[in-house]
N, C-alpha and C positions, 0 to 999 in steps of 0.2 A: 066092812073091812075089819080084818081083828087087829088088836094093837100088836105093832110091829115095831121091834126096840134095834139098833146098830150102833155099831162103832164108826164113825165116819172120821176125817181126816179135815182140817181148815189150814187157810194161811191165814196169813193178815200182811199186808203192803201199807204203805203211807201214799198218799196223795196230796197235791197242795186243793187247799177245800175253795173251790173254787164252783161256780158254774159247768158243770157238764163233764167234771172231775170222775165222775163215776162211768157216765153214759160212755166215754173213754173208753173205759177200762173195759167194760160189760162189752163194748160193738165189739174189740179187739180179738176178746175170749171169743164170741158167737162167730165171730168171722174163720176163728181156726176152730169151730165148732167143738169148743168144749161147750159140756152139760155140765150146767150148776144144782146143787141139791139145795143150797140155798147161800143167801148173800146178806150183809147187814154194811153200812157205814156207820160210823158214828165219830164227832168232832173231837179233836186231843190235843188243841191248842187254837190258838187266835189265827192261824190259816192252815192246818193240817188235815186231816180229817182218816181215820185207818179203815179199810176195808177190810171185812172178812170173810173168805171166801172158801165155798165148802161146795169141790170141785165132785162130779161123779167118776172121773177119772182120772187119778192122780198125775201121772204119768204126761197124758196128755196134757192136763194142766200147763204144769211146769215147762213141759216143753214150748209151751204158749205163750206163758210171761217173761221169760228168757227171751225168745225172742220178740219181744215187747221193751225190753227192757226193767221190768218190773222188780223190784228187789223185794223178796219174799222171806217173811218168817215162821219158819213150821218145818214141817209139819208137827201142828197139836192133835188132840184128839179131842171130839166128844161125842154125848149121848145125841141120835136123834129118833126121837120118839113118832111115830106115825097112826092117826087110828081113827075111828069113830068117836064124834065131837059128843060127848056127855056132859054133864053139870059134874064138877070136879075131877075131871080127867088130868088136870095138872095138879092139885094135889094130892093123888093118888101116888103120884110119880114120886111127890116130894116125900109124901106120908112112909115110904117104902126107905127111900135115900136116910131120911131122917132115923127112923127106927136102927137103923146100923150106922150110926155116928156118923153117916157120911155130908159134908158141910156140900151145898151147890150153891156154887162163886157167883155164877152167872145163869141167864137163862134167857129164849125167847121164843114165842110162843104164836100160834095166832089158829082160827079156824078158817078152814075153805069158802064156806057159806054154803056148801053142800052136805053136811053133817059131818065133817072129817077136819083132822086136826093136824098140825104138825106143831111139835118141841125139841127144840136144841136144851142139853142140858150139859153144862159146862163143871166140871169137877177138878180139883186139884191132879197132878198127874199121878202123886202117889195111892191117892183113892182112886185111882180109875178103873184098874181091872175089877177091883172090888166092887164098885158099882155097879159094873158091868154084869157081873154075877148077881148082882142081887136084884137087878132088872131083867133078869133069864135071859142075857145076849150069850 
């Protein structure tokens, strides 16, 4: 697969961080069959925990967690990077972002285990299109 760079769309929601706070959320979406591109949690307080959720179809999404009741913030944007899994394939990414003063806030990463990669790269909103361009999206 060659590397293949986009602009995708997330939210992020609050949860109480709970036990099966998530599994919730995720059966709710797959039951109105949204397709996720990818998903992360992470905890934001002694029982909070924020999801973020980076839907393949905006649209659909929303109309999801709405009715769900889910209270969403976004739409943000970021990089997602897709490719064959190399020895410095993520700091190629950054080596590029770097060289054009571009700061990346955030990021997260991981390989298939079948040679292939996928990276979210998170940029300020004012550097984004910039980014964008300088990652040939």
């Amino acid at each position: 697969m060659a590397l293949s760079i986009r602009s995708v769309e997330y939210f992020n929601t609050t949860v109480r961080d709970r036990p099966g706070a998530a599994h919730e959320v995720l059966s709710q979406l797959a039951a109105a069959k949204v397709n996720l591109l990818a998903f992360s949690a992470v905890p934001t307080g002694a029982d909070q925990a924020q999801l973020v959720i980076f839907p393949d179809n905006v649209r659909e999404f929303v109309r999801a967690a709405e009715d769900h009741g889910l209270v969403l913030l976004g739409p943000s944007r970021a990089l997602l990077v897709q490719g064959d899994d190399k020895l410095g394939a993520f700091a190629d990414i950054h080596r590029k972002l770097s060289e054009a003063q571009i700061n990346v806030f955030a990021s997260n990463g991981v390989t298939d285990g079948r040679d292939g990669f996928g990276y979210i790269v998170y940029v300020r909103p004012e550097d984004f299109d910039r980014a964008a361009r300088v990652l040939g999206v």
